[in-house]
DSSP file (Angstrom, degrees, kcal/mol; ACC not computed):
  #  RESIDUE AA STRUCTURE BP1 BP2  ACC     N-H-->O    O-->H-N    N-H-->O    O-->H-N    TCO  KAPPA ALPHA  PHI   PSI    X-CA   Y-CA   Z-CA
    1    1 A X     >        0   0    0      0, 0.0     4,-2.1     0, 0.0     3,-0.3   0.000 360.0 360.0 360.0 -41.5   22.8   27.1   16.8
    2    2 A X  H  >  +     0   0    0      1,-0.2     4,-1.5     2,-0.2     5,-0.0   0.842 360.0  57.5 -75.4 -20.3   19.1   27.2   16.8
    3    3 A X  H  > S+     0   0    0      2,-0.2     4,-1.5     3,-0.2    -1,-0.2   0.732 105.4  56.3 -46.4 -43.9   19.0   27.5   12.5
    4    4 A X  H >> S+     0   0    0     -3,-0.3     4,-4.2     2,-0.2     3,-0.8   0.970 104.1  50.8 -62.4 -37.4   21.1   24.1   12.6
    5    5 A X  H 3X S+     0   0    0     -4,-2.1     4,-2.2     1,-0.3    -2,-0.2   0.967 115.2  43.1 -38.2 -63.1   18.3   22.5   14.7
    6    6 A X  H 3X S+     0   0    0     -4,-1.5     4,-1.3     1,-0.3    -1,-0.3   0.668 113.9  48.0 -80.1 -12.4   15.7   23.6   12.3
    7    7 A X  H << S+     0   0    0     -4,-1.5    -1,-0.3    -3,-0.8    -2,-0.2   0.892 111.1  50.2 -77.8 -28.7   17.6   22.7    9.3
    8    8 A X  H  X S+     0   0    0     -4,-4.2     4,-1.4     2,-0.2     3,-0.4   0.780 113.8  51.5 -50.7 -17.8   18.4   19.2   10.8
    9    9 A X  H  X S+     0   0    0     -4,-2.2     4,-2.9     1,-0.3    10,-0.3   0.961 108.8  46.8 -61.5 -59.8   14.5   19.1   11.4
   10   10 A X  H  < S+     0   0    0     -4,-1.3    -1,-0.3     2,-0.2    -2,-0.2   0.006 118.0  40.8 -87.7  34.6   13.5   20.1    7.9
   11   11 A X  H >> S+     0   0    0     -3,-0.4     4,-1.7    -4,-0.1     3,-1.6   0.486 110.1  55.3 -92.7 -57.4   16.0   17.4    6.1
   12   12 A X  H ><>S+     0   0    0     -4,-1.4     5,-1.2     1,-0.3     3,-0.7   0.779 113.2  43.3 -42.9 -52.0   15.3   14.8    8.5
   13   13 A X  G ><5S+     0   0    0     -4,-2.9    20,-3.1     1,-0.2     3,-1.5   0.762 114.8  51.6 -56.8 -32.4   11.2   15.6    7.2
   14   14 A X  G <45S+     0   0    0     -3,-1.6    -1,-0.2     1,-0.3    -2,-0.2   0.725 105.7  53.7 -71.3 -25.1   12.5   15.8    3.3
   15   15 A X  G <<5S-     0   0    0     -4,-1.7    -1,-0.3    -3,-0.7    -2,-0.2   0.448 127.8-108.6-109.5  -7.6   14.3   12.2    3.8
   16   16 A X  T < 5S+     0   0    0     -3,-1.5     2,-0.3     1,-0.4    -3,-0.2   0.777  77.2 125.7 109.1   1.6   10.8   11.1    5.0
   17   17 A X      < -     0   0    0     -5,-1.2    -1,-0.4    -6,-0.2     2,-0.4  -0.562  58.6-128.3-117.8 151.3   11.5   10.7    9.1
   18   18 A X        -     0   0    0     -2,-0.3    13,-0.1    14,-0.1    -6,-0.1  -0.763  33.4-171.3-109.4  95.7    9.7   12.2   11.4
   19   19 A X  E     -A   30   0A   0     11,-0.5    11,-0.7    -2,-0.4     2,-0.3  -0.106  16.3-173.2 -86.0 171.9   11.9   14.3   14.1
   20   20 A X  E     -A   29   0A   0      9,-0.2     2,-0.4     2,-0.0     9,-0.2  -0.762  11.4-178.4-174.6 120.6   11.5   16.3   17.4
   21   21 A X  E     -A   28   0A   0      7,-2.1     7,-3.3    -2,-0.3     2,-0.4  -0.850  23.3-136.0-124.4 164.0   14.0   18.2   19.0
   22   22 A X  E     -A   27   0A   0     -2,-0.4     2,-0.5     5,-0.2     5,-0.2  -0.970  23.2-176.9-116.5 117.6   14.1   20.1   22.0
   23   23 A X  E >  S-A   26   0A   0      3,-1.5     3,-4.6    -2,-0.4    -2,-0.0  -0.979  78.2 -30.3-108.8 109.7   16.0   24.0   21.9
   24   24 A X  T 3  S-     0   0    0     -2,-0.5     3,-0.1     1,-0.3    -2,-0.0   0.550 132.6 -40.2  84.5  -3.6   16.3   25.9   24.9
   25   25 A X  T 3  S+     0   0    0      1,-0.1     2,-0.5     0, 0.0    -1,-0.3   0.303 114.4 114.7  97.2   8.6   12.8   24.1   26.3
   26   26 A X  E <   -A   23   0A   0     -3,-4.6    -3,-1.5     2,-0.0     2,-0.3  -0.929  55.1-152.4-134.0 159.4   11.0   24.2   22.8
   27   27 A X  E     -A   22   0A   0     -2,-0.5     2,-0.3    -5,-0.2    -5,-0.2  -0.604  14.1-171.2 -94.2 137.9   10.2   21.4   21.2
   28   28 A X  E     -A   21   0A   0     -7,-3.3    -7,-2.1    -2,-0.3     2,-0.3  -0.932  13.3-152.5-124.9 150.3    9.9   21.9   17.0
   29   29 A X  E     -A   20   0A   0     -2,-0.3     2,-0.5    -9,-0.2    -9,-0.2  -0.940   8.4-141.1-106.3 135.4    8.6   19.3   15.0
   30   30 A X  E     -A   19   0A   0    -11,-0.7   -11,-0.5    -2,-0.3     2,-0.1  -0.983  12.0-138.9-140.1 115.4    9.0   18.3   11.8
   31   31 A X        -     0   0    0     -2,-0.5     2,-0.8   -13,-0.1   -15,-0.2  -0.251  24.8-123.9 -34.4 116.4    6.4   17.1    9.6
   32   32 A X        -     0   0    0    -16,-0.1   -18,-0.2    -2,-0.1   -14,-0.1  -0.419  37.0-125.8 -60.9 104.4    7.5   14.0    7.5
   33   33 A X        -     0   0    0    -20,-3.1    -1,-0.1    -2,-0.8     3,-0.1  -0.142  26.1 -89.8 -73.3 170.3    6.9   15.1    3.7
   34   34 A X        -     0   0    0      3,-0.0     3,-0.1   -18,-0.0    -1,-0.1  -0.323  44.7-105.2 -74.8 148.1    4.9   13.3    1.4
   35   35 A X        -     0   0    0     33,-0.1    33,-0.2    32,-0.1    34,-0.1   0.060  53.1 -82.7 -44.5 172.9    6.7   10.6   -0.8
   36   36 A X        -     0   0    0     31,-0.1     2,-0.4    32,-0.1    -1,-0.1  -0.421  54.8 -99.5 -48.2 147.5    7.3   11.7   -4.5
   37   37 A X        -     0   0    0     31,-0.1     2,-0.1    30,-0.1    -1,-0.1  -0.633  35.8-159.1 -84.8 155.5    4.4   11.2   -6.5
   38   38 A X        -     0   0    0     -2,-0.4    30,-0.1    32,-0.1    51,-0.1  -0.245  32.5-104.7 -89.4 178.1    4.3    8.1   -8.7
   39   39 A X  S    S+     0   0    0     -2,-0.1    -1,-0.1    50,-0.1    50,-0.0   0.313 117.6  52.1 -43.3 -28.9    2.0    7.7  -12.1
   40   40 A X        +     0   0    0     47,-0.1    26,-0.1    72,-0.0     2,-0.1   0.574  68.8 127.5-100.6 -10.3   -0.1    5.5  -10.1
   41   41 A X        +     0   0    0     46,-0.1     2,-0.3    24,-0.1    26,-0.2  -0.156  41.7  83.5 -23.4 108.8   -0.8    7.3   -7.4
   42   42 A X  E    S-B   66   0B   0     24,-0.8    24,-1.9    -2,-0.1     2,-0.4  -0.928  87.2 -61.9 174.5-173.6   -5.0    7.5   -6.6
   43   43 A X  E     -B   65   0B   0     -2,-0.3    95,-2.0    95,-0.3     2,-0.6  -0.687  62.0-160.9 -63.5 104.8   -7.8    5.6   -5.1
   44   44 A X  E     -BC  64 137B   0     20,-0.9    20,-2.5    -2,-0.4     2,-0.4  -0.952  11.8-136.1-127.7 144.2   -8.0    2.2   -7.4
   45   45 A X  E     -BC  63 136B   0     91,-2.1    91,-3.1    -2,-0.6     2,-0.7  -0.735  21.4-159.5 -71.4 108.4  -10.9   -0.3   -7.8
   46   46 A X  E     -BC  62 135B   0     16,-1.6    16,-1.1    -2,-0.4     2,-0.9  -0.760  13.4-164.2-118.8 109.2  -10.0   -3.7   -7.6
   47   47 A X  E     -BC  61 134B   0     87,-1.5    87,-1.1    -2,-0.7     2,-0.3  -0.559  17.9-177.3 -73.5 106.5  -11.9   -6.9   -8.9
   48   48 A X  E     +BC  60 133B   0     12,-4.4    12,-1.8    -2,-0.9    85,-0.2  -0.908   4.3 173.7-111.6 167.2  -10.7  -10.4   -7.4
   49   49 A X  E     -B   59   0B   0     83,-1.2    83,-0.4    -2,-0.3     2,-0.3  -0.909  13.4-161.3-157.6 154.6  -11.9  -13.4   -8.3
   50   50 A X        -     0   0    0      8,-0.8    81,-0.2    81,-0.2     5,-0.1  -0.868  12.3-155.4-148.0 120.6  -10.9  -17.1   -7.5
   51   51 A X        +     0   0    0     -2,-0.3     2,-0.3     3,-0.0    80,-0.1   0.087  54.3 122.4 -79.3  36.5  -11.8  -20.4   -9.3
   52   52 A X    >   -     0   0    0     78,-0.4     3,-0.7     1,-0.2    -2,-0.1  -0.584  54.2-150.6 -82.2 143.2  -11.4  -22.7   -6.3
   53   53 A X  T 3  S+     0   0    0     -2,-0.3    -1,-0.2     1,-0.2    75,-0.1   0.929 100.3  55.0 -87.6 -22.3  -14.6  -24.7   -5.5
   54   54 A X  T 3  S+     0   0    0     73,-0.3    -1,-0.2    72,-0.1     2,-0.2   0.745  79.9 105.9 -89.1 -18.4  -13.7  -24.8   -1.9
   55   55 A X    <   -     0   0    0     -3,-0.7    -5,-0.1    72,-0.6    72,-0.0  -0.482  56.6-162.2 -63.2 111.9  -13.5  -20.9   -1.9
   56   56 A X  S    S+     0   0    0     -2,-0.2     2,-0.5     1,-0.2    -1,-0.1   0.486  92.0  43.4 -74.9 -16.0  -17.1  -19.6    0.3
   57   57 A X  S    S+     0   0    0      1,-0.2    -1,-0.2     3,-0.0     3,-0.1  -0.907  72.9 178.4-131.2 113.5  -16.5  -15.8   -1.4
   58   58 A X  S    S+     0   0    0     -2,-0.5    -8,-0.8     1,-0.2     2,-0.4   0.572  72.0  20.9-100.8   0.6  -15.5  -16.4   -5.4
   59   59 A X  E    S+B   49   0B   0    -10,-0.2     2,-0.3     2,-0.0   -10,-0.3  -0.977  70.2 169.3-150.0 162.4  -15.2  -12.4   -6.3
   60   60 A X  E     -B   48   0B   0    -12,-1.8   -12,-4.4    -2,-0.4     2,-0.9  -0.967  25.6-127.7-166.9 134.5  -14.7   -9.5   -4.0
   61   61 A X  E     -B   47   0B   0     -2,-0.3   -14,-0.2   -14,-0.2    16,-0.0  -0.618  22.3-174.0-113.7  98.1  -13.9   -6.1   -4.5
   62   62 A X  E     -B   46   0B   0    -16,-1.1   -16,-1.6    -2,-0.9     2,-0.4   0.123   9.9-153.4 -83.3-176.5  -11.4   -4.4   -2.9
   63   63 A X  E     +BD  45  75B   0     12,-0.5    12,-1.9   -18,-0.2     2,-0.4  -0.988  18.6 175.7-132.8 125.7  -10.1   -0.5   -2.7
   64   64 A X  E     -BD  44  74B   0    -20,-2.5   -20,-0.9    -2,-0.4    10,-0.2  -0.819  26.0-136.3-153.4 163.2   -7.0    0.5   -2.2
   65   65 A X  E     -BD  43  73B   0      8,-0.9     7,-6.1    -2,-0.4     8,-1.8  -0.392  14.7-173.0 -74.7 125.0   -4.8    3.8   -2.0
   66   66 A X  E     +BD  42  71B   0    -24,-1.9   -24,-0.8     5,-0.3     2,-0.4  -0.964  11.5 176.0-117.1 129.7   -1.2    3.9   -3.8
   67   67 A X  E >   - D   0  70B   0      3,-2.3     3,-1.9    -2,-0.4   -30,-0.1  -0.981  68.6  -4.1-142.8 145.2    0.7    7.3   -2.9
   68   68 A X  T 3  S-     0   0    0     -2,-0.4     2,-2.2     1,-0.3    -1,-0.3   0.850 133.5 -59.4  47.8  88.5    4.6    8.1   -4.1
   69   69 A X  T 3  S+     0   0    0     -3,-0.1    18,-1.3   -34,-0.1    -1,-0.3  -0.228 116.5 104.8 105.0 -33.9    4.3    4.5   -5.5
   70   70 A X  E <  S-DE  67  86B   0     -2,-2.2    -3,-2.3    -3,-1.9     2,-0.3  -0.250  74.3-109.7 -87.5 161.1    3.7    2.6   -2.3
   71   71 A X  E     +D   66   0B   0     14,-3.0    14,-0.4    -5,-0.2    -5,-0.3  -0.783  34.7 171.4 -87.7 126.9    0.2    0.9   -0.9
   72   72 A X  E     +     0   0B   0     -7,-6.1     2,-0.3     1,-0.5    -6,-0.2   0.438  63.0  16.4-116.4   6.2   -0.8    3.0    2.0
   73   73 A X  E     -D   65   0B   0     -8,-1.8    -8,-0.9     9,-0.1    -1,-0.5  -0.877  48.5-170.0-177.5 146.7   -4.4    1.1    2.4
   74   74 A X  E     -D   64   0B   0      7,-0.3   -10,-0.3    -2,-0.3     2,-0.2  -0.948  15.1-177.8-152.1 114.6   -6.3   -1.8    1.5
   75   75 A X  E     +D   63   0B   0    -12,-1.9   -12,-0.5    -2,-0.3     3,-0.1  -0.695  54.6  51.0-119.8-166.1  -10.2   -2.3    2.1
   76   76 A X  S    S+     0   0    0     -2,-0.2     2,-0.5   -14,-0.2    -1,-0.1   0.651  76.8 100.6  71.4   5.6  -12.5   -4.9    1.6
   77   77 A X  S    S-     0   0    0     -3,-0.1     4,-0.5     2,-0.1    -1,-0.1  -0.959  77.5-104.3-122.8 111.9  -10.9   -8.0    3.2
   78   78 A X  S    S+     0   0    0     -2,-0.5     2,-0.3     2,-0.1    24,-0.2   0.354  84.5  23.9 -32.7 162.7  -12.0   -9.1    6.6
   79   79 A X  S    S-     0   0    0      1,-0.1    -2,-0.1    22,-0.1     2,-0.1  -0.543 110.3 -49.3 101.4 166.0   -9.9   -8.3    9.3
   80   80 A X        -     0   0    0     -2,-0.3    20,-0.4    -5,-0.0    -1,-0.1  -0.618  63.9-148.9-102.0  61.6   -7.4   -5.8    9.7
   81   81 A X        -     0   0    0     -4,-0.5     2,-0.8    -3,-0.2    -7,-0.3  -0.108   9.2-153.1 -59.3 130.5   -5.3   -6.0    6.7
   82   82 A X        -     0   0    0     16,-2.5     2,-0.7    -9,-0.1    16,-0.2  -0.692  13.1-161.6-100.3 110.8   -1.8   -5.3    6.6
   83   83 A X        +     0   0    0     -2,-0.8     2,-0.4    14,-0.2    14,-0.2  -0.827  10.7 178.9 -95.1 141.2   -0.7   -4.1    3.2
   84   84 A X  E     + F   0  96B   0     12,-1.5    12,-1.4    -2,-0.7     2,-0.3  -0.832  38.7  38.6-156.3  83.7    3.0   -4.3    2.4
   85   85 A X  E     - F   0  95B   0    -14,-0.4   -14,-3.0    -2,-0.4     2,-0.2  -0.946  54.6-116.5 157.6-162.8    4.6   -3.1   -1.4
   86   86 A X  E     -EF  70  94B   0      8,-1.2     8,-1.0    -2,-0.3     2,-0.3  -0.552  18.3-103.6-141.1 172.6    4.5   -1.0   -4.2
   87   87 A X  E     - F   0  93B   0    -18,-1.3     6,-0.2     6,-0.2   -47,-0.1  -0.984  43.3-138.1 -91.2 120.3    4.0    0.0   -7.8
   88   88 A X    >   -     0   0    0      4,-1.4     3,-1.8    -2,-0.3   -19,-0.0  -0.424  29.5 -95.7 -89.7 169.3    7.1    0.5   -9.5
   89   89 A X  T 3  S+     0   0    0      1,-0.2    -1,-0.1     2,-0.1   -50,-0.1   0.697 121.1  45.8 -19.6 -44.3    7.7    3.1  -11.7
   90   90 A X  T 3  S-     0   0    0      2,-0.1    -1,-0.2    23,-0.0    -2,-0.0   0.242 123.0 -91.7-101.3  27.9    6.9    1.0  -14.7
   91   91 A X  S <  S+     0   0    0     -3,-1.8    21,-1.0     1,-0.2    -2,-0.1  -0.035  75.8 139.6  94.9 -37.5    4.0   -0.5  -13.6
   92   92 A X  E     - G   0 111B   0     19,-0.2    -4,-1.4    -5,-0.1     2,-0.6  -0.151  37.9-153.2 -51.0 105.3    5.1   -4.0  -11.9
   93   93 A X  E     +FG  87 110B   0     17,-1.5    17,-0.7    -6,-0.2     2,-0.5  -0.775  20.6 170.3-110.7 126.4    3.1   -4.5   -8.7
   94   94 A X  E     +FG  86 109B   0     -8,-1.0    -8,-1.2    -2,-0.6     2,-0.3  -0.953   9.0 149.2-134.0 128.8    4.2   -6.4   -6.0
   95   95 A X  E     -FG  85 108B   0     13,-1.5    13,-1.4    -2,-0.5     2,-0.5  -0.972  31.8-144.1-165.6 153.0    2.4   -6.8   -2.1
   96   96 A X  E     -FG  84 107B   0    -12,-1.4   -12,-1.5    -2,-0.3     2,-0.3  -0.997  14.4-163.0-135.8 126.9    2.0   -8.8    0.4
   97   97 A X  E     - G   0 106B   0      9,-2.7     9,-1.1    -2,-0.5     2,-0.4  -0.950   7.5-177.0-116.7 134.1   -1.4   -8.9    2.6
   98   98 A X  E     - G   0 105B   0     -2,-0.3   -16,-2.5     7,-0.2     2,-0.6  -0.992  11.6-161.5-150.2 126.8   -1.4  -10.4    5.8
   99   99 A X  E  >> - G   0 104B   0      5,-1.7     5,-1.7    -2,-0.4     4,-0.7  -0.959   5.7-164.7-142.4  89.7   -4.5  -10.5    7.5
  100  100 A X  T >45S+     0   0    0     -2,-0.6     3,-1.5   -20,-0.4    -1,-0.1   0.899  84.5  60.0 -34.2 -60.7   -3.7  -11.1   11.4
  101  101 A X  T 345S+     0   0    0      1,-0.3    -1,-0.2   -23,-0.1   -22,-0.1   0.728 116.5  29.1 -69.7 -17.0   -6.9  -12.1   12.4
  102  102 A X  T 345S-     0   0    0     -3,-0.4    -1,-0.3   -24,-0.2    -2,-0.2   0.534 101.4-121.9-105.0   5.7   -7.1  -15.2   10.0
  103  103 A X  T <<5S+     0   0    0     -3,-1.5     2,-0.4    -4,-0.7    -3,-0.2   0.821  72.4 115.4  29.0  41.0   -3.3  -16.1    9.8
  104  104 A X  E   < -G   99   0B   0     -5,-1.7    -5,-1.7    19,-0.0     2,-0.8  -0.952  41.2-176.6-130.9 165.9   -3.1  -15.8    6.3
  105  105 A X  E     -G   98   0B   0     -2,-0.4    -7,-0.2    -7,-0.2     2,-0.0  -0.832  12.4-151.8-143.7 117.1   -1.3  -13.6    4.1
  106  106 A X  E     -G   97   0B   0     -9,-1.1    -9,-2.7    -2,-0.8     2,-0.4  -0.382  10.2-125.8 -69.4 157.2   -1.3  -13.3    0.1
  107  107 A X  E     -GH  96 122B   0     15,-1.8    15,-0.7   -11,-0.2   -11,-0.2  -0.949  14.1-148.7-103.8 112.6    0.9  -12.3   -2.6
  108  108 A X  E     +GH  95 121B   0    -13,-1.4   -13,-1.5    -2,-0.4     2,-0.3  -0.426  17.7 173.5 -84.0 176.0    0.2  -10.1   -4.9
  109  109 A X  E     +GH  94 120B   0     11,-1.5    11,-2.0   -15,-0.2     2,-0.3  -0.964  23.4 100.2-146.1 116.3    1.6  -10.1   -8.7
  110  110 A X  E     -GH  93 119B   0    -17,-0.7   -17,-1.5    -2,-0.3     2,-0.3  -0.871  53.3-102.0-175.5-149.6    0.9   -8.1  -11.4
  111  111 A X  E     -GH  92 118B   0      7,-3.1     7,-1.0    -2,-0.3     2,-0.2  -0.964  21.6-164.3-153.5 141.8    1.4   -5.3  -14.0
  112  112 A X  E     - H   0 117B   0    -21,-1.0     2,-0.3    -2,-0.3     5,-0.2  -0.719   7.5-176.6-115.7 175.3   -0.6   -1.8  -14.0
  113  113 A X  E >   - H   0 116B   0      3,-1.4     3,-1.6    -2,-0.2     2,-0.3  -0.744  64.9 -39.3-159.5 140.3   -0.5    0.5  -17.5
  114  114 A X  T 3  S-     0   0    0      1,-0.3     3,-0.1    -2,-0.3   -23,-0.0  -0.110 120.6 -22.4   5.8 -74.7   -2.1    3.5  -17.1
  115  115 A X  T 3  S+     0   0    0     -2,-0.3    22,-3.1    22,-0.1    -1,-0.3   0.378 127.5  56.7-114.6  13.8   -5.4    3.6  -15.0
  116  116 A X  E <   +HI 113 136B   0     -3,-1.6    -3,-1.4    20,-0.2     2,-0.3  -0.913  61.6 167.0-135.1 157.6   -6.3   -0.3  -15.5
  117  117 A X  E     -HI 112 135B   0     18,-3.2    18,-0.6    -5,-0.2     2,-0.2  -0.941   9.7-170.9-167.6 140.8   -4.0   -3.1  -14.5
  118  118 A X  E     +HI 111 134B   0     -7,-1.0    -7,-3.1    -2,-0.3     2,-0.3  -0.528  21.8 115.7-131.1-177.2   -4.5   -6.8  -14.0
  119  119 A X  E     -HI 110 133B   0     14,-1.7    14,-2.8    -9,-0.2    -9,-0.2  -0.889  46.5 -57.9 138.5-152.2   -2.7  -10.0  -12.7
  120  120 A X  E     -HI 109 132B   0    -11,-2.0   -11,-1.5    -2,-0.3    12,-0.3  -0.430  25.4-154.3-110.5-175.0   -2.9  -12.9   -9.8
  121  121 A X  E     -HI 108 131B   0     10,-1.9    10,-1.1   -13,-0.2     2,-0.4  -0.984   4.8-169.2-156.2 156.2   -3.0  -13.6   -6.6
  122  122 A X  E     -HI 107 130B   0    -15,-0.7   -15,-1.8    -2,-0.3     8,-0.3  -0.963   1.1-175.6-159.9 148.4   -2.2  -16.5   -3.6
  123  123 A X        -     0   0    0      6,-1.5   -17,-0.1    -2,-0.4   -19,-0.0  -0.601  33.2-128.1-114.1 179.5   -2.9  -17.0   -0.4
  124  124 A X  S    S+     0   0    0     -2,-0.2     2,-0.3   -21,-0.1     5,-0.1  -0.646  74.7 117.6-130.0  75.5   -1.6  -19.8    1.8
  125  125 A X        -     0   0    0    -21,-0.1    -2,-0.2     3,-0.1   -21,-0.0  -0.930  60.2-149.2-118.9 146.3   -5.3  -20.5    2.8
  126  126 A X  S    S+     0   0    0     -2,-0.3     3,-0.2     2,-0.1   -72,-0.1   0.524 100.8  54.3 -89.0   9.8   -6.6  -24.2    1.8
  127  127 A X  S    S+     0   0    0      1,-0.2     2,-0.7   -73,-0.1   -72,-0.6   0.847 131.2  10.8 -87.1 -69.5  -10.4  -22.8    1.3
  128  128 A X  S    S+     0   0    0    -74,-0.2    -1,-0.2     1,-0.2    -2,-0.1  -0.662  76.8 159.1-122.7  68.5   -9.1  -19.6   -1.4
  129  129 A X        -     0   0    0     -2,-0.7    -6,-1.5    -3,-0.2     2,-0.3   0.452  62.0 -12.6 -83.1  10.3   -5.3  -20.5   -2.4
  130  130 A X  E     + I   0 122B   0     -8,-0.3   -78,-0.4   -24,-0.0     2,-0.2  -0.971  61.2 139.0 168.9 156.7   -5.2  -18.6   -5.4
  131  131 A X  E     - I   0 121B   0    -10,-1.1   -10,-1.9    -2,-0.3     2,-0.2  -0.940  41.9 -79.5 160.9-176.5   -6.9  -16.6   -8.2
  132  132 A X  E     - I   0 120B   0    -83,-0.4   -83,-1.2   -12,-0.3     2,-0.4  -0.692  26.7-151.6-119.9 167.5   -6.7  -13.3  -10.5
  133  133 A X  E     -CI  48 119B   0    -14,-2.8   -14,-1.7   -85,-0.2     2,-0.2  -0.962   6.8-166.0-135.9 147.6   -7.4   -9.6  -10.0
  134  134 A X  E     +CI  47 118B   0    -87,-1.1   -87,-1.5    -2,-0.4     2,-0.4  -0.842  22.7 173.2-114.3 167.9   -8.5   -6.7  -12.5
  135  135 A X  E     +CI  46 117B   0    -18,-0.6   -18,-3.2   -89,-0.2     2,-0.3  -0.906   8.2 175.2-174.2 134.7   -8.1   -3.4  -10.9
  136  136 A X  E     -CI  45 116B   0    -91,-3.1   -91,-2.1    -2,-0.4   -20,-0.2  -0.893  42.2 -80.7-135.7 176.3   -8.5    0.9  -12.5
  137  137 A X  E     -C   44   0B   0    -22,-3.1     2,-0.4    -2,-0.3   -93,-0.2  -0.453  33.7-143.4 -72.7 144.3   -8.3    4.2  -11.1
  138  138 A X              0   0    0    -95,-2.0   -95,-0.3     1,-0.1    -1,-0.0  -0.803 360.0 360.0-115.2  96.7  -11.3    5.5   -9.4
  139  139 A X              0   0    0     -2,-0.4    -1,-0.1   -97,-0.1   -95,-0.1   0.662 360.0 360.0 109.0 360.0  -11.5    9.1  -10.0
């Protein structure tokens, strides 16, 4: 019995879950593994820019971390920024940033190709509704 536990542990961690079961009064835990890796996976450097005259900040440079495809972190934006999307296999990037502490949240849009990648951006702020990004690997 106790071998099923621990193989239900370690698929539940392959599939990406984190588990905890209890045998007999001990508790095993099972590490969640890390996604697959993508082609984009790293650290990337990201240039934005906005030509709106009402916009107080017209470029900023952000950071953020892609692993197994997905955006696990976002810096450089005031706030606590919530990042939400991916890089697909073939490049296509698509995310939504939602930044609590201002109520607004952007979309991004764009296309990566090996370690540089470009495309837009929009908020639904009236100061900085909109603009473009360049963005490479750092590292």
């Amino acid at each position: 019995m106790r071998k099923s536990v621990l193989e239900k542990a370690r698929r539940a961690a392959a599939a990406g879950s984190t588990a905890t079961f209890v045998l007999a009064g001990v508790s095993v835990f099972a590490e969640p593994q890390p996604a697959p890796a993508s082609g984009f996976d790293g650290k990337w450097v990201i240039d934005a820019a906005t030509t709106s005259f009402f916009c107080p900040v017209k470029k900023k440079q952000l950071t953020a971390v892609v692993g197994g495809g997905k955006v696990l972190a976002l810096w450089g934006l005031p706030g606590n920024p919530t990042p939400d999307g991916a890089v697909t296999p073939d490049g296509a990037v698509t995310i939504r940033v939602h930044i609590a502490s201002l109520g607004v949240t952007a979309t991004i849009s764009g296309k990566v190709t090996g370690k540089e990648g470009e495309g837009a951006w929009s908020a639904d702020s009236i100061l900085c509704p909109n603009g473009s990004w360049r963005a490479a690997v750092n590292g």
